[in-house]
C-alpha positions in Angstrom: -21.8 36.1 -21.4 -17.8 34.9 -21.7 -17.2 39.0 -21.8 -18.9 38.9 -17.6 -16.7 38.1 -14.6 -15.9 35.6 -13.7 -15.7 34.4 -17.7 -15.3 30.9 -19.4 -12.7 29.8 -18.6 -12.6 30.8 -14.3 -16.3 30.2 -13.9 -15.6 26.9 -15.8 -12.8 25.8 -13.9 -14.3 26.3 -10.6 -17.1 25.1 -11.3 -15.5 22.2 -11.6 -12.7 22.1 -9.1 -14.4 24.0 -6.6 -17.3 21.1 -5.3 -14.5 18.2 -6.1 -12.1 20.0 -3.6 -14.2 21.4 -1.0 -15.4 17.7 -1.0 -11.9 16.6 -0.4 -11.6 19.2 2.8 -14.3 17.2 4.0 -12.8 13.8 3.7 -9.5 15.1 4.7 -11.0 16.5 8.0 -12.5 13.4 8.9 -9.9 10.8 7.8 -7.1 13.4 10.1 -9.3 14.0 12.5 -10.1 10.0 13.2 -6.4 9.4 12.3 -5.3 11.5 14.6 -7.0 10.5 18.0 -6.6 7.2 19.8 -10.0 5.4 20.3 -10.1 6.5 24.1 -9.3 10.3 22.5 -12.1 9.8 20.0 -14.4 9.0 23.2 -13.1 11.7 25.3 -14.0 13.8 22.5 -17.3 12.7 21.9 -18.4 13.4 24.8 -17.3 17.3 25.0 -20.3 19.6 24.5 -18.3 21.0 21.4 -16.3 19.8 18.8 -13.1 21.9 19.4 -12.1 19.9 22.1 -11.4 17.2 20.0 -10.1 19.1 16.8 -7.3 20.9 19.3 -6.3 17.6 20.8 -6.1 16.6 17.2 -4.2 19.3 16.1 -1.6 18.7 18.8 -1.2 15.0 17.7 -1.3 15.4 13.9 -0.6 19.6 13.2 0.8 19.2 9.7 -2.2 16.6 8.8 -4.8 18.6 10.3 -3.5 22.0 8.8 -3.2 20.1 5.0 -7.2 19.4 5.7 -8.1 22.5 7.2 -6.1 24.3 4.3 -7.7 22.1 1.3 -11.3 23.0 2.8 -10.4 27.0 2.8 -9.5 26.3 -0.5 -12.5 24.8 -1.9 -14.8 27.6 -0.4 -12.5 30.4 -1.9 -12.9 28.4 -5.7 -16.9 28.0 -5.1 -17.5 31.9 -5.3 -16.7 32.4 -8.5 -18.3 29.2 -9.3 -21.6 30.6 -7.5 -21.5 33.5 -9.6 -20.9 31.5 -12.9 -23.9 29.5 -12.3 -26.2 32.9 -11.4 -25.1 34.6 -14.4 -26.4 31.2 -16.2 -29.6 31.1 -14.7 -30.4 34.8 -14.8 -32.9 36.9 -13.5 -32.7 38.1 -9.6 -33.8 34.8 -7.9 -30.5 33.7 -9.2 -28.5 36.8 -8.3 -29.9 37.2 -4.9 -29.3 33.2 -4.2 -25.8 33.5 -5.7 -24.9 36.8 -3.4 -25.8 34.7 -0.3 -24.3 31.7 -0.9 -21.1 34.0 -1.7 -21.9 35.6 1.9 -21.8 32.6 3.1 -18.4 31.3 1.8 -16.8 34.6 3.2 -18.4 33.3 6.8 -16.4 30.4 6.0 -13.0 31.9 5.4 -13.5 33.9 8.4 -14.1 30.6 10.1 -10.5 29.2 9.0 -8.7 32.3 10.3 -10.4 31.2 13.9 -9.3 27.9 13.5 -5.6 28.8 12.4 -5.6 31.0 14.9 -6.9 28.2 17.7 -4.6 25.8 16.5 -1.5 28.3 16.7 -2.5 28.9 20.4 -2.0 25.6 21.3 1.6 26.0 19.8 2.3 29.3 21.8 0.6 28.1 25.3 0.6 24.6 25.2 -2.9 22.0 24.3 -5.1 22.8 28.3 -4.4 26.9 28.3 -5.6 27.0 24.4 -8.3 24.9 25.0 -9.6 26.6 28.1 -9.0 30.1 26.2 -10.7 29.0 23.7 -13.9 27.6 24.8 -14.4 30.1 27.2 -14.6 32.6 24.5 -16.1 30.3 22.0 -19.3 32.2 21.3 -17.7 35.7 20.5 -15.3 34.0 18.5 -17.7 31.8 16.7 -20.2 34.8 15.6 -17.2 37.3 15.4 -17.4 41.3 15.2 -20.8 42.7 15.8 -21.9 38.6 14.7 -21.6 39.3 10.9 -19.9 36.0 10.3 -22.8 34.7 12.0 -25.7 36.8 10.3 -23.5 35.6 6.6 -23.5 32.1 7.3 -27.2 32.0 7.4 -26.7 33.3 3.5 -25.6 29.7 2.7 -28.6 28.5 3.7 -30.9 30.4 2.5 -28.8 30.8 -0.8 -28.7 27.7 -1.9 -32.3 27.2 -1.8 -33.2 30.5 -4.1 -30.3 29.3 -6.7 -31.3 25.8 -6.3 -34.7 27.2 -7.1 -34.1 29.4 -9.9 -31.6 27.1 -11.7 -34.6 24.7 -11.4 -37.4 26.7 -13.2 -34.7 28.3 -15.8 -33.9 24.7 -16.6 -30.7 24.6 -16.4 -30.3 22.5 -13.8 -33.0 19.0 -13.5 -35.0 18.5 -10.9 -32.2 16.4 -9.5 -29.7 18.2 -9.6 -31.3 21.5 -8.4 -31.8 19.0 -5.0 -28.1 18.0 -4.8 -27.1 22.2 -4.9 -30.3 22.4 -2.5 -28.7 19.4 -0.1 -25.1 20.8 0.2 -26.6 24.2 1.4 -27.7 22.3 4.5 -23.4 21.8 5.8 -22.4 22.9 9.4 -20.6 26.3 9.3 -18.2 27.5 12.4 -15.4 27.6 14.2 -13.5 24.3 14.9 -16.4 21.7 13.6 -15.9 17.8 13.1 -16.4 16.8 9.7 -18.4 13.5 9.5 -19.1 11.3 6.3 -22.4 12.5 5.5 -21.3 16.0 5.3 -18.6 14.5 2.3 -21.6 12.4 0.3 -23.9 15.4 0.3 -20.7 18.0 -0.8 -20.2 14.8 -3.2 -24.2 15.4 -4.2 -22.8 19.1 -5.3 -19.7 17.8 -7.7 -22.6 15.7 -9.6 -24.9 19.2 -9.7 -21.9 21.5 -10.6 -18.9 19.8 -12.4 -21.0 18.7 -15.5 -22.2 22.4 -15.7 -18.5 23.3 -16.1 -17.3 21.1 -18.8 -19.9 22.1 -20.7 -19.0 25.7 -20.0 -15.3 25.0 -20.9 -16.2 23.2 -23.9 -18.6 26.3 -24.8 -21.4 24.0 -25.9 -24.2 25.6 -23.0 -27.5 26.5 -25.1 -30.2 29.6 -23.6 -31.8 28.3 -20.7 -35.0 26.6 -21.7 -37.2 26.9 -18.8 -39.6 24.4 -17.3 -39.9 22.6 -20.5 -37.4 19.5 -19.4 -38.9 19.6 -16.1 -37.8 16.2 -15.4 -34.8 16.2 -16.8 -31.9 14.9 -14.4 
C-alpha cells in the first residue's frame, strides 16, 4: 500500500494538515471579512442578493488580510486531494474510489473558484471598488459556473463524494459511525465564486480534522491494521 501514490508519508501528512488548514481558511475568511467592514458595511452587505458585494468592499478595506485568507483556503483544498485519495486507497473497493474521484472533482471546482476571486479582487485594483463590482455581478453567473459550466457540474462531486466515501469508509470500518458523519457533514460546504464564510461552515470543516487527522497519525506512525468491516459498527 506505502508503494501507491500518494504513499505514507504525503497521504499521511495531508491527511492531517489538509482538514486543520482548510479549517483555518474558513476562520480566516470570516474573522477578515468581519474585521474588515464597519458595522454599517457589514449591513450594507447583508443585504446585497450576493455575497461578492461585501467580499469586494472587503477586499478594498483589508487586500493583504483578505488575500492571506483567501490564499490559506486554496491551500487546504489543494492538501485534501491527496488526502481523499489516501483515505480511498484505505477503504478500498469502488464505492471508495468513485467517492474519492468526486470529492477530488470537487476540490478542482474549488481552485478554479480562487482564480475567480483573485481575479475579482485584482479588478477592483485595476478599475477601482463600483466598476469591479458592477463588472462583476453582471457577469456573475458565467463566471460562477465557468467554461461550458464544468466547475459547476464538478462541484456537485463534493457532494455527492463525500457521501459514497463517507459510506464506504463506514461499512469497510475504518472509519466509526461517527466519524463517517463528520466526513459526510463537511461535504455539505458552500462552493463558488466570492462566498462569505460563516462559523458553522468552520465547526463542521472542524467535524472533518476529528474524522481525518487521527487517520493520518496512525498512517504516519504505520500502525493501520486491514480494514475489518462492519464488525466495530459502533465504533467512534
Amino acid at each position: 500500500m506505502n508503494a501507491d501514490f500518494p504513499g505514507r508519508w504525503i497521504g499521511g501528512v495531508t491527511l492531517v494538515l489538509g482538514p486543520i488548514v482548510l479549517c483555518a481558511g474558513y476562520l480566516l475568511r470570516h474573522l477578515s471579512s468581519a474585521a474588515a467592514l464597519t458595522p454599517q458595511q457589514q449591513a450594507w452587505a447583508e443585504a446585497r442578493p450576493f455575497a461578492a458585494y461585501g467580499q469586494l468592499l472587503a477586499y478594498t478595506s483589508r487586500p493583504a488580510l483578505i488575500t492571506l485568507s483567501y490564499a490559506v483556503f486554496a491551500l487546504g483544498a489543494l492538501l485534501l486531494f491527496p488526502a481523499f485519495i489516501a483515505l480511498a486507497q484505505r477503504v478500498g473497493g469502488g464505492l471508495a474510489h468513485w467517492g474519492a474521484a468526486l470529492l477530488v472533482a470537487g476540490l478542482f471546482a474549488r481552485l478554479y473558484f480562487a482564480g475567480a476571486d483573485q481575479t475579482a479582487f485584482q479588478l477592483t485594483e485595476v478599475v477601482g471598488l463600483d466598476q469591479a463590482t458592477n463588472a462583476v455581478m453582471k457577469e456573475y453567473v458565467d463566471i460562477s459556473y465557468g467554461p461550458w459550466r464544468i466547475p459547476v457540474w464538478a462541484s456537485v462531486g463534493q457532494y455527492a463524494g463525500s457521501l459514497l466515501l463517507a459510506v464506504a469508509a463506514w461499512r469497510s470500518g475504518v472509519l466509526g459511525t461517527a466519524r463517517a458523519l463528520m466526513l459526510l457533514l463537511a461535504g455539505g460546504t458552500w462552493m463558488g465564486v466570492l462566498k462569505a464564510a460563516s462559523i458553522p461552515d468552520v465547526l463542521v470543516t472542524a467535524l472533518l480534522c476529528v474524522a481525518l487527522v487521527p487517520l493520518g497519525t496512525r498512517v504516519l506512525r504505520g500502525r493501520l491494521v486491514a480494514p475489518t468491516g462492519r464488525s466495530n459498527v459502533l465504533s467512534w
